[in-house]
TORGUTI-735723 format. One record per atom (N, C-alpha, C): atom name; x, y negated, z negated. Coordinates in steps of 0.1 Angstrom, whole numbers. Layout:
residues N
(tilo 'CA'; (X; Y; Z)),
...
//
This chain:
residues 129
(tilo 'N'; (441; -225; -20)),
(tilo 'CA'; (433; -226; -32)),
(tilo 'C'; (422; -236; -30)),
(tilo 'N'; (427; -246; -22)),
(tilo 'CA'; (414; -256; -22)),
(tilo 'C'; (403; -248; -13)),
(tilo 'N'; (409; -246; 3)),
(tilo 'CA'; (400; -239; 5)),
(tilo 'C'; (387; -232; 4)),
(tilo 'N'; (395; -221; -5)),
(tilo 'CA'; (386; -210; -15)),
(tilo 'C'; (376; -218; -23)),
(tilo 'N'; (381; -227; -28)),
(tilo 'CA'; (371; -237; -38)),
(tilo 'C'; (363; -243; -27)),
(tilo 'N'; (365; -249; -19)),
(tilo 'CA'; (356; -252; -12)),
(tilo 'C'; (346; -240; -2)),
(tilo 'N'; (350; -235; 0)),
(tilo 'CA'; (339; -223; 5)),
(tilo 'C'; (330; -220; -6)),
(tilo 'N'; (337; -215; -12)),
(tilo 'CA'; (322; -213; -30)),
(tilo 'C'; (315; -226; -31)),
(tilo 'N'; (315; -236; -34)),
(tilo 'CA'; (306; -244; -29)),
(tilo 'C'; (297; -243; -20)),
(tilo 'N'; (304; -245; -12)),
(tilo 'CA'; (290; -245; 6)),
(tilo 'C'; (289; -229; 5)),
(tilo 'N'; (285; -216; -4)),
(tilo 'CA'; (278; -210; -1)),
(tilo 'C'; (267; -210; -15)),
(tilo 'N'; (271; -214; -25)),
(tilo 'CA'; (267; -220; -37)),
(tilo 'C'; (255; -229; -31)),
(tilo 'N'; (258; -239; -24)),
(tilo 'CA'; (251; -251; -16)),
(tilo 'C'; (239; -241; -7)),
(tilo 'N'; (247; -231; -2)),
(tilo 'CA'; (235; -228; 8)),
(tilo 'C'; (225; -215; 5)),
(tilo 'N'; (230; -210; -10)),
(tilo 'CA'; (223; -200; -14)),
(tilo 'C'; (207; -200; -14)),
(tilo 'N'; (204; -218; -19)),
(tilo 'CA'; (186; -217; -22)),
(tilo 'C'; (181; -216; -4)),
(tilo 'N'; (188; -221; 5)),
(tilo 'CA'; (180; -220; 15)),
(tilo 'C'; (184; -206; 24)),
(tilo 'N'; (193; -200; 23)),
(tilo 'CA'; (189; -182; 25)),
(tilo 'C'; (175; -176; 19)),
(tilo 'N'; (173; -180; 6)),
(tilo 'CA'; (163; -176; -2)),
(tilo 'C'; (155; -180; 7)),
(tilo 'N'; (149; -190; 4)),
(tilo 'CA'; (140; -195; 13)),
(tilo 'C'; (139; -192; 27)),
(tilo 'N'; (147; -183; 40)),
(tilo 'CA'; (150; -179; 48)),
(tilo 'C'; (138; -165; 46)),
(tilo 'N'; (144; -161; 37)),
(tilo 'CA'; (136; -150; 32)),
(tilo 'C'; (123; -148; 30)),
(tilo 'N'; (124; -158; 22)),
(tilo 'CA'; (103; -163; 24)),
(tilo 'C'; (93; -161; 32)),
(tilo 'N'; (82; -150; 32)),
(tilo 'CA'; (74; -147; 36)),
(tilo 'C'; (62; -151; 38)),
(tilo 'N'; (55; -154; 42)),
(tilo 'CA'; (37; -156; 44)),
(tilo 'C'; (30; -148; 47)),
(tilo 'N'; (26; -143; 39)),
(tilo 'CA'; (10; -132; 38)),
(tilo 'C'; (-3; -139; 41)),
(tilo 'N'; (-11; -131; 50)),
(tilo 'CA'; (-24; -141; 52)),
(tilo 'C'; (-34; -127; 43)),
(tilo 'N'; (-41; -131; 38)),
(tilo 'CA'; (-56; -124; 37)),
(tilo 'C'; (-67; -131; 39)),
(tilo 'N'; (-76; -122; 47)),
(tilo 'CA'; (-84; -124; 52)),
(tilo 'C'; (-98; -127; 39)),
(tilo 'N'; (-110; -137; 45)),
(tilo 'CA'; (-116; -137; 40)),
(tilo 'C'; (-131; -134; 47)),
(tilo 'N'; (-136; -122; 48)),
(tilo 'CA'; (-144; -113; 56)),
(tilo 'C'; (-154; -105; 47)),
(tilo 'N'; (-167; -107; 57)),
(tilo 'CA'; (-178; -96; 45)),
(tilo 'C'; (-178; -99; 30)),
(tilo 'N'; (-178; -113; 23)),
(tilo 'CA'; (-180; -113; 13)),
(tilo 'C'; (-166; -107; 3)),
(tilo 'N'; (-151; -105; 5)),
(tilo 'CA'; (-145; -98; 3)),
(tilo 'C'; (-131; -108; 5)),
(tilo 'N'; (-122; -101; 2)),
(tilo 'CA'; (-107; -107; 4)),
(tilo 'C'; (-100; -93; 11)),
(tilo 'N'; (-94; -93; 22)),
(tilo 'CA'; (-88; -84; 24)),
(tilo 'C'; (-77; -87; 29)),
(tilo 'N'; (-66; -84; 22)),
(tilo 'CA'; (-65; -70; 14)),
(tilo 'C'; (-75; -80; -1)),
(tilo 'N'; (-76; -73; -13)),
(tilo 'CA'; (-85; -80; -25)),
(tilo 'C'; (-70; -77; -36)),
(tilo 'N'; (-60; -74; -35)),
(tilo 'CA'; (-47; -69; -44)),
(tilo 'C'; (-34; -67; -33)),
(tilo 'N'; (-24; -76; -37)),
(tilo 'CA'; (-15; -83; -30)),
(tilo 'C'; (-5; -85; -39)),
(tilo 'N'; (14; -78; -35)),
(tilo 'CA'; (26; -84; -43)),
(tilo 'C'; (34; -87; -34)),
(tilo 'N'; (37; -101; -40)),
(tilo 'CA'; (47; -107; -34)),
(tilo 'C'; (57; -110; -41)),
(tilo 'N'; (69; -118; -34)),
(tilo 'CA'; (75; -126; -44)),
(tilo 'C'; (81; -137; -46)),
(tilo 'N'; (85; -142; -53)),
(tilo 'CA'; (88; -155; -57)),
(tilo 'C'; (90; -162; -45)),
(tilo 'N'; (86; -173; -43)),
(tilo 'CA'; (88; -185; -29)),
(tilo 'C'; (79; -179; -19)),
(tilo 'N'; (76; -169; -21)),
(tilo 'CA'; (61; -164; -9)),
(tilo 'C'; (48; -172; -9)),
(tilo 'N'; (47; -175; 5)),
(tilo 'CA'; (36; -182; 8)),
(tilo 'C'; (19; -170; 14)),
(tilo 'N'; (13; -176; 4)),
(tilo 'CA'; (0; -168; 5)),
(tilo 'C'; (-12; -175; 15)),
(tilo 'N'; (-15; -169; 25)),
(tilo 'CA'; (-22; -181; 35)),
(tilo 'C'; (-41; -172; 36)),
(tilo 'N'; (-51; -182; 31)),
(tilo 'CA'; (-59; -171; 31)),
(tilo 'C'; (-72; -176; 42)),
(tilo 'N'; (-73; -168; 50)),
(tilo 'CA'; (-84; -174; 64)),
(tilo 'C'; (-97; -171; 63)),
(tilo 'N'; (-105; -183; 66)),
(tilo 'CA'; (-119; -178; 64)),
(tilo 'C'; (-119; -176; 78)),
(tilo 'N'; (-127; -158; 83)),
(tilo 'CA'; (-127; -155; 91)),
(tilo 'C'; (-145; -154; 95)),
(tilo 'N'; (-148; -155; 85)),
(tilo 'CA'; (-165; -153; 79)),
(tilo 'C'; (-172; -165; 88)),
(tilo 'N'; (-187; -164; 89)),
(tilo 'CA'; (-196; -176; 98)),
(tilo 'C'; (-195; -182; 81)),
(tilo 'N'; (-193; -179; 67)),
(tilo 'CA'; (-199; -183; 51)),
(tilo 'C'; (-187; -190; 50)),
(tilo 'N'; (-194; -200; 41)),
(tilo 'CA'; (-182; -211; 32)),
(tilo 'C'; (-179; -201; 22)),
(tilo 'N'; (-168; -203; 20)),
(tilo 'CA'; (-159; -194; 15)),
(tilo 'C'; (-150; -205; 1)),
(tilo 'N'; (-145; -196; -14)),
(tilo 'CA'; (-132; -210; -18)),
(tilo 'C'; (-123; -199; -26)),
(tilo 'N'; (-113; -204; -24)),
(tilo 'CA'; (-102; -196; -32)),
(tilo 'C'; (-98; -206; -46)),
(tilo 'N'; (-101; -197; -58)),
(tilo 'CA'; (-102; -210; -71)),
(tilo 'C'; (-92; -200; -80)),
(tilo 'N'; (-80; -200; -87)),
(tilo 'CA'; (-78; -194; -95)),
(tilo 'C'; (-90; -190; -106)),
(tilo 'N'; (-90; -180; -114)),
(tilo 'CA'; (-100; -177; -123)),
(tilo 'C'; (-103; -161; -122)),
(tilo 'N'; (-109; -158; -137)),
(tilo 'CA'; (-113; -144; -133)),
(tilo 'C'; (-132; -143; -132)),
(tilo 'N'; (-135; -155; -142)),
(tilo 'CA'; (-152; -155; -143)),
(tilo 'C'; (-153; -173; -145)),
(tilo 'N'; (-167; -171; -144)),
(tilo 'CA'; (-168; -190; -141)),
(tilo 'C'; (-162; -199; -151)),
(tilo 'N'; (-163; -190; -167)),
(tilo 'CA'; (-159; -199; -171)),
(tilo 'C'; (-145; -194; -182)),
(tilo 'N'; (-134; -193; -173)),
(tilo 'CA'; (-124; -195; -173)),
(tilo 'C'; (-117; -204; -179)),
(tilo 'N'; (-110; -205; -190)),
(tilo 'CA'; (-107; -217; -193)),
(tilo 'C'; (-92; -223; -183)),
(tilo 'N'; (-89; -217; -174)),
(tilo 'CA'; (-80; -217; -164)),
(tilo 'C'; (-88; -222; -151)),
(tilo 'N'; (-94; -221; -152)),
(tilo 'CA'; (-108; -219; -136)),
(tilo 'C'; (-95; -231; -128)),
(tilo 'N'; (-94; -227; -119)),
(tilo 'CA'; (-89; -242; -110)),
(tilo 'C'; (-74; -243; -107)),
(tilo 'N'; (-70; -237; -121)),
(tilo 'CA'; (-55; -239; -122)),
(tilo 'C'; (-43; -227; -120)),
(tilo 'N'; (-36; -224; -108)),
(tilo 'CA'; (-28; -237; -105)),
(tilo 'C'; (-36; -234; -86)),
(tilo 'N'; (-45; -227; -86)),
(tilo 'CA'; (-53; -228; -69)),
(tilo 'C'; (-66; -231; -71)),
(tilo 'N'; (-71; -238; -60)),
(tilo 'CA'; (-85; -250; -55)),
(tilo 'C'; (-86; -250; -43)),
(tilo 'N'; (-89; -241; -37)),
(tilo 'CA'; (-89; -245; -17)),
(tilo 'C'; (-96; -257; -15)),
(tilo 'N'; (-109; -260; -26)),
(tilo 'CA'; (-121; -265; -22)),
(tilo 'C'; (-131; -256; -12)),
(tilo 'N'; (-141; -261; -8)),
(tilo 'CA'; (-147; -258; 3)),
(tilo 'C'; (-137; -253; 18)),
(tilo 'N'; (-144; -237; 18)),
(tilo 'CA'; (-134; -238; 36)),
(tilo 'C'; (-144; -230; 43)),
(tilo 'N'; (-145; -239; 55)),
(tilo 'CA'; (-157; -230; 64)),
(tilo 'C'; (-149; -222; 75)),
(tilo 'N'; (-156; -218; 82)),
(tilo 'CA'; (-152; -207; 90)),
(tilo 'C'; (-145; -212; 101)),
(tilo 'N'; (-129; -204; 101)),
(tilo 'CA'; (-120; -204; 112)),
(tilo 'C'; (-112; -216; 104)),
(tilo 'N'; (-112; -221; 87)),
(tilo 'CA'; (-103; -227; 85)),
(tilo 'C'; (-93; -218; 75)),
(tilo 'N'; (-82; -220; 66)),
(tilo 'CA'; (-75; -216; 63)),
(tilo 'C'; (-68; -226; 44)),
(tilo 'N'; (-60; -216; 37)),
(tilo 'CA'; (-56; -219; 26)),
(tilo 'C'; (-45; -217; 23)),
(tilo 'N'; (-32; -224; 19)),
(tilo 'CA'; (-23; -222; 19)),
(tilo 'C'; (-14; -220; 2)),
(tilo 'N'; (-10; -218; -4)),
(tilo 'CA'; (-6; -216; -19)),
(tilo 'C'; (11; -211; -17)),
(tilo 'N'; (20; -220; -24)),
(tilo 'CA'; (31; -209; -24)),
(tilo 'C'; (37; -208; -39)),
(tilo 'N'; (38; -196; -40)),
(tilo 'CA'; (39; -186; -54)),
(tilo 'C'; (59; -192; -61)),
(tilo 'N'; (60; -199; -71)),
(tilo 'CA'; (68; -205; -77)),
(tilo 'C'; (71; -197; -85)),
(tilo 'N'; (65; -191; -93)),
(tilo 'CA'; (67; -188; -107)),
(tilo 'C'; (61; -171; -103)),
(tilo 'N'; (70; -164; -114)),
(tilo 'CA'; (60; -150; -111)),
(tilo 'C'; (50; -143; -122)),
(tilo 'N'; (42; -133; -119)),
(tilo 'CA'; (32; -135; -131)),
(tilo 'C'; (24; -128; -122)),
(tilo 'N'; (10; -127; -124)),
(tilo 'CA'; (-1; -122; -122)),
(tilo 'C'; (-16; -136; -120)),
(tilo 'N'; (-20; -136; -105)),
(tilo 'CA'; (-23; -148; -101)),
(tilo 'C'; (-37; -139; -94)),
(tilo 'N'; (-52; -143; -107)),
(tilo 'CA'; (-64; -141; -103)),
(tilo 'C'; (-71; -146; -97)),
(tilo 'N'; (-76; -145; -88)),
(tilo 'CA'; (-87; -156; -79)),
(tilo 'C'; (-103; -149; -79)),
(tilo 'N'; (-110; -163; -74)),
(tilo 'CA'; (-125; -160; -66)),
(tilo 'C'; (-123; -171; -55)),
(tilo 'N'; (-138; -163; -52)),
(tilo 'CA'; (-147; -176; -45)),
(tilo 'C'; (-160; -175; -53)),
(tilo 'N'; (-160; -187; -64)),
(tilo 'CA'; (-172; -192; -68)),
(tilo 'C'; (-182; -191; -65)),
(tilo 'N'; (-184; -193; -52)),
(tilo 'CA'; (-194; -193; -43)),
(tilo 'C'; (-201; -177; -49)),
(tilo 'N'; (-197; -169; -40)),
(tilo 'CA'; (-202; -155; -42)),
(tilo 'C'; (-200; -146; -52)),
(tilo 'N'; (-192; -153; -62)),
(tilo 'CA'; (-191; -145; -77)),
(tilo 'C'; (-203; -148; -82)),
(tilo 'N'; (-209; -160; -80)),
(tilo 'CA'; (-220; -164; -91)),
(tilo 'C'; (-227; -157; -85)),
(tilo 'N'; (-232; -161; -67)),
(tilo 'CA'; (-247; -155; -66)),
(tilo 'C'; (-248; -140; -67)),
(tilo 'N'; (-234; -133; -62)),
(tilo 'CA'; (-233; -113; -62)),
(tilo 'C'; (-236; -109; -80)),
(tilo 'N'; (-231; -121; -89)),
(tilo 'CA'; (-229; -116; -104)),
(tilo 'C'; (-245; -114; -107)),
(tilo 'N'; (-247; -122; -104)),
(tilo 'CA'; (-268; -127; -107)),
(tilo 'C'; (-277; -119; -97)),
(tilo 'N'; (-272; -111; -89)),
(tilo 'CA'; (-275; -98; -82)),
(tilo 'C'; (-270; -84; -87)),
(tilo 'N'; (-263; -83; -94)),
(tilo 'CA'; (-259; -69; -98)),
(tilo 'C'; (-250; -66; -88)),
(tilo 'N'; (-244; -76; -80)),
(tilo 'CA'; (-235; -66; -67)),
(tilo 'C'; (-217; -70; -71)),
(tilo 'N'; (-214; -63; -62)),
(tilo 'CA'; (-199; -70; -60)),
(tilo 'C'; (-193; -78; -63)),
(tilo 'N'; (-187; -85; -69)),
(tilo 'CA'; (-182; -98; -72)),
(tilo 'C'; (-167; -101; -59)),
(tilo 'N'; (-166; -115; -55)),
(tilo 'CA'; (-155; -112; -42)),
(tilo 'C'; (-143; -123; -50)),
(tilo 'N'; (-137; -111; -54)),
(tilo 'CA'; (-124; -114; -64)),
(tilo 'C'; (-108; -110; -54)),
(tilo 'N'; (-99; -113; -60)),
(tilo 'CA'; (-86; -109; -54)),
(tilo 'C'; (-76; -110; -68)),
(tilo 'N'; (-63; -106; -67)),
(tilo 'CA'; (-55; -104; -74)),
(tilo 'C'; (-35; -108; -68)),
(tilo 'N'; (-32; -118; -73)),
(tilo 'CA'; (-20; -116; -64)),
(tilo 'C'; (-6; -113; -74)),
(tilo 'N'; (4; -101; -74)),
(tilo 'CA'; (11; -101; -81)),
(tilo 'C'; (22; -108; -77)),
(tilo 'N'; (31; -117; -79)),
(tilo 'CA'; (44; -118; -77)),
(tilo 'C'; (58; -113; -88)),
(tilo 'N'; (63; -111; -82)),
(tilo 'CA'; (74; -108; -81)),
(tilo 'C'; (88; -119; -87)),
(tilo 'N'; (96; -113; -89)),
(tilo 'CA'; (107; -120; -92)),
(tilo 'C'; (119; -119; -84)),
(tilo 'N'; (113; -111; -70)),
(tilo 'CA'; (125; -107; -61)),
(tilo 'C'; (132; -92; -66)),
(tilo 'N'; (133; -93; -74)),
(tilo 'CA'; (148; -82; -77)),
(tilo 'C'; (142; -71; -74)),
(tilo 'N'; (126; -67; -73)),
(tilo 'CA'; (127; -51; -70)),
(tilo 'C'; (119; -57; -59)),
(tilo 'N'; (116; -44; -52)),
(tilo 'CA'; (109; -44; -38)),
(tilo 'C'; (90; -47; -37)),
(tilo 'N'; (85; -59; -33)),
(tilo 'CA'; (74; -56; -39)),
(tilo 'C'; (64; -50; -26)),
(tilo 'N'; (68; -45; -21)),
(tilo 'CA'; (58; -36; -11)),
(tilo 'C'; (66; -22; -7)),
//
């Protein structure tokens, strides 16, 4: 009996880091003014890694328009120039909007494109790809 009690424990103990075993990193790219992929589900504990592959400074800001009353929160790359990278890992699940600042304003005030992305996560329980 002790045993038994003690095994449930140390697998109780080792359950969050199987999870985390599991844990994935997704990279998207940040290319041509664009996020690619620009719509991405992950899930819970997934690490989102996003590369500026572009010669353009590039920023990954949560938000949907400048003025957001979220703008910033809970992602800020800052400034990233080219051949550097961003890293974010997804806690909570929900629906997680981004830009780059940068190119929202000037494409908005051109009539063009805006270079948005979208990241769904997940809660684990169903399959998110």
């Amino acid at each position: 009996r002790c045993a038994l009690l003690t095994l449930a424990v140390v697998i109780l103990l080792l359950a969050p880091a199987q999870e985390q075993l599991r844990a994935e990193t997704i990279t998207v790219l940040m290319k041509d003014r664009t996020f690619v992929p620009e719509k991405i589900t992950v899930k819970m504990g997934d690490t989102v890694q996003w590369f500026n592959v572009d010669t353009e400074l590039h920023q990954v800001i949560s938000g949907e328009t400048l003025d957001d009353r979220n703008l910033g929160h809970p992602m800020d790359s800052g400034l990233l120039m080219w051949n550097t990278r961003y890293v974010f890992t997804f806690t909570k699940p929900g629906t997680y909007r981004y830009m780059c600042v940068i190119h929202r304003a000037l494409e908005e005030s051109q009539g063009a494109r805006s270079m948005v992305g979208e990241i769904i996560v997940t809660d684990g329980a169903e399959s998110p790809r």
